[in-house]
C-alpha positions in Angstrom: 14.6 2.9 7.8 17.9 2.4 5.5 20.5 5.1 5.1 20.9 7.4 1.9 24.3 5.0 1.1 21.9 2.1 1.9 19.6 3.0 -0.6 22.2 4.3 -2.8 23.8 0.7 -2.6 21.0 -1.1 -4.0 20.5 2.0 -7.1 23.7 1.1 -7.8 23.3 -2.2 -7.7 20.0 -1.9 -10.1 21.4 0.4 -12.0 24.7 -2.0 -12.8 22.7 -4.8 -13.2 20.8 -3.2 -16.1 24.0 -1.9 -17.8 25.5 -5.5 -17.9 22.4 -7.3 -18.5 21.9 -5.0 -21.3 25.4 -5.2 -22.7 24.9 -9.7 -23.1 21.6 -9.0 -24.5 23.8 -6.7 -27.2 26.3 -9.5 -27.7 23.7 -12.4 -28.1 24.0 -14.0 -24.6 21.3 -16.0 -23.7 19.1 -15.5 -20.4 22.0 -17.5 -18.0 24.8 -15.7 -19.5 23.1 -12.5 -19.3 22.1 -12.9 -15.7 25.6 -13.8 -14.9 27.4 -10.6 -16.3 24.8 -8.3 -14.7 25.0 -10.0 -11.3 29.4 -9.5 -11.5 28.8 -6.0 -12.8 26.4 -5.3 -9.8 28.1 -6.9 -7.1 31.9 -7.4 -8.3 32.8 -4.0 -7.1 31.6 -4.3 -3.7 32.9 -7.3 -3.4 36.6 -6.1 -4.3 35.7 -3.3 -1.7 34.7 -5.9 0.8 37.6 -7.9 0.6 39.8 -4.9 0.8 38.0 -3.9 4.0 38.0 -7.6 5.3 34.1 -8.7 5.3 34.3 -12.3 5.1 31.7 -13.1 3.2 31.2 -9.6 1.2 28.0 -7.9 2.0 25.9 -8.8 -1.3 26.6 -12.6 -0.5 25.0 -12.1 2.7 21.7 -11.0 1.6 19.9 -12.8 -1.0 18.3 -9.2 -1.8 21.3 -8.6 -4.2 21.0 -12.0 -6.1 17.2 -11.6 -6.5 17.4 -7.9 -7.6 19.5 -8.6 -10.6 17.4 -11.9 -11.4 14.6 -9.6 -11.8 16.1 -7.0 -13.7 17.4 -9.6 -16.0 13.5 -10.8 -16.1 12.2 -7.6 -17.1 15.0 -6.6 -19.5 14.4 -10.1 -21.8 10.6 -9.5 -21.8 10.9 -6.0 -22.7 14.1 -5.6 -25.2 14.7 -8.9 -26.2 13.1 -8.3 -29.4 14.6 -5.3 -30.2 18.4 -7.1 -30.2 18.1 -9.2 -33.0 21.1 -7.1 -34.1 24.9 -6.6 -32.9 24.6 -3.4 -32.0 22.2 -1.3 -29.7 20.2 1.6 -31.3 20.8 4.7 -29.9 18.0 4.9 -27.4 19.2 1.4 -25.9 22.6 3.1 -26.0 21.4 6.4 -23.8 19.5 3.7 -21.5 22.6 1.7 -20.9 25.0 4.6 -20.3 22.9 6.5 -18.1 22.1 2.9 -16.0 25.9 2.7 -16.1 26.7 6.4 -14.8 23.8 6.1 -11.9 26.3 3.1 -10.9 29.0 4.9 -11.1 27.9 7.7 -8.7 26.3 5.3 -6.6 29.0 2.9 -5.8 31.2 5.8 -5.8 29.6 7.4 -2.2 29.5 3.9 -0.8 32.6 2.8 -1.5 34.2 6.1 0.0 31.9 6.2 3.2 32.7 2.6 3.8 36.7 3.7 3.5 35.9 6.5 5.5 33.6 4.7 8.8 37.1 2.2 9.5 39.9 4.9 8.3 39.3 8.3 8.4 42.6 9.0 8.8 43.7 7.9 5.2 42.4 10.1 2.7 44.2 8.1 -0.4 42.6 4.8 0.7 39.2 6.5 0.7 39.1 8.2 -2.2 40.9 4.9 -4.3 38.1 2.7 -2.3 35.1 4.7 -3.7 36.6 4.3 -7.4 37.4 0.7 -7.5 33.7 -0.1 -6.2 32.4 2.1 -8.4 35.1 1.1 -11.4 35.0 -2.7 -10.5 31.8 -4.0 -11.6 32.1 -2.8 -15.1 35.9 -4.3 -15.6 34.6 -7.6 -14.8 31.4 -6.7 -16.8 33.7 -6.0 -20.3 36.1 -8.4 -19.7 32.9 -11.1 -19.6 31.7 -9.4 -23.3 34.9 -9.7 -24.5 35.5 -6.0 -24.5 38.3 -3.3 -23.8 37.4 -2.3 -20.2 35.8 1.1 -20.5 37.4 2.7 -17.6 41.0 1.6 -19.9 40.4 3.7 -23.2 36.5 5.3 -23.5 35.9 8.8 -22.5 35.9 10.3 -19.0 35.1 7.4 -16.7 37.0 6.7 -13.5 38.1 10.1 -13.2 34.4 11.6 -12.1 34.9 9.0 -9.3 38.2 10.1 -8.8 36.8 13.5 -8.3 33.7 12.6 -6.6 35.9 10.4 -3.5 37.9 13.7 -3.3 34.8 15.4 -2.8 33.5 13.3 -0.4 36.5 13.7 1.8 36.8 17.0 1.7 32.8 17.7 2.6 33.2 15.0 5.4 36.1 16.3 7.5 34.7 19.9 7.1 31.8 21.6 8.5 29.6 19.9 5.6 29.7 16.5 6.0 25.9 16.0 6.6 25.9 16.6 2.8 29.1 14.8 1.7 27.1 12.2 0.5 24.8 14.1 -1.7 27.6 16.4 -2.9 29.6 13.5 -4.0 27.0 11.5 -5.8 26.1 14.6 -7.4 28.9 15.3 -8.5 30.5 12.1 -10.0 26.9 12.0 -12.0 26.9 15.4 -13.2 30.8 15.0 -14.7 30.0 11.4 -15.9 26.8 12.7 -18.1 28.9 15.5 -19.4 31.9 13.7 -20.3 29.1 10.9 -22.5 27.3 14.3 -24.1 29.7 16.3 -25.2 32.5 13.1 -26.0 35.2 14.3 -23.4 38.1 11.9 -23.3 41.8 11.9 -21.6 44.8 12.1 -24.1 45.2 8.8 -25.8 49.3 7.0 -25.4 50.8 7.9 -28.9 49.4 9.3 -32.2 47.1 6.9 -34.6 49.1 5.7 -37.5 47.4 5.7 -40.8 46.2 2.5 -42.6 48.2 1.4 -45.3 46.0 1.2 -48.3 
């Protein structure tokens, strides 16, 4: 039977999948393209973490599970949506969809990234917590780079920082007298901050002041 952070790993791994496949259908990207920028937004963060850990090959080019779950979500997604993004832009309920498939990744990759730090260093509480934010951050880098986009993580609202919190979190519960629910505490957590931060439009102080348009 697989772990929580197994079965965590392949949420995340849906849920990323849907948020890039989603994102090309937005920007016109036919089936390939599509499939392409939700397979590197579901599996480039592990991969990073991977490499950083020294898995030659990384994990989700091991199993075909990976591939296969991302060819099916971009199945489903141009069977069901495809009609609806004759537009530019998504409407508001493909918007919620997106960002809440995008913050389940978040949370997701998140825990695994932090328990995978944690299982070969325990002892280094910065590498940890960093791990679990660049698998969970990762994926969607490559994912707006690909659609031509500002990385999120670089300017939007509160992004990386719930999975700042959430790897602190994690530590902390694991090395105390908690740690059977560090997992669940920390996924909890970086979802909880993540769904705040999109509904009530938090956001970190922007680098300088807006300058007017000149008319």
């Amino acid at each position: 039977m697989p772990t929580f952070v197994q079965i965590l790993d392949f949420i995340g791994t849906f849920a990323f999948a849907i948020s890039g496949i989603r994102l090309a259908s937005a920007k016109r990207f036919d089936w390939f393209g599509a499939y392409v920028v939700g397979l590197a937004t579901a599996i480039g963060g592990g991969i990073v973490r991977d490499v950083l850990l020294g898995y030659f090959p990384p994990n989700s080019l091991r199993n075909v599970v990976y591939v296969t779950v991302v060819l099916v979500v971009t199945v489903i997604v141009f069977l069901i949506y495809n009609s609806r993004y004759r537009k530019h832009t998504m409407g508001p309920r493909s918007r919620a969809s997106y960002l809440l498939a995008d913050a389940l990744g978040l949370a997701s990759f998140t825990v695994t990234g932090a328990s995978a730090g944690f299982k070969l260093y325990p002892e280094l509480p910065i590498f940890i917590v960093l791990l679990g934010t660049i698998t969970a951050v990762g994926g969607g880098i490559i994912r707006d780079m690909l659609a031509q986009r500002i990385p999120s993580v670089l300017k939007e609202d509160v992004y990386a920082l719930p999975s700042i919190i959430g790897g602190i979190v994690y530590y902390l519960m694991v090395t105390s007298s908690w740690d059977s629910m560090a997992v669940y505490g920390a996924f909890t957590v970086v979802l909880v901050i993540r769904l705040l931060a999109i509904k009530y439009n938090w956001s970190l102080p922007k680098v300088g002041k807006t300058k007017p348009v000149a008319k």
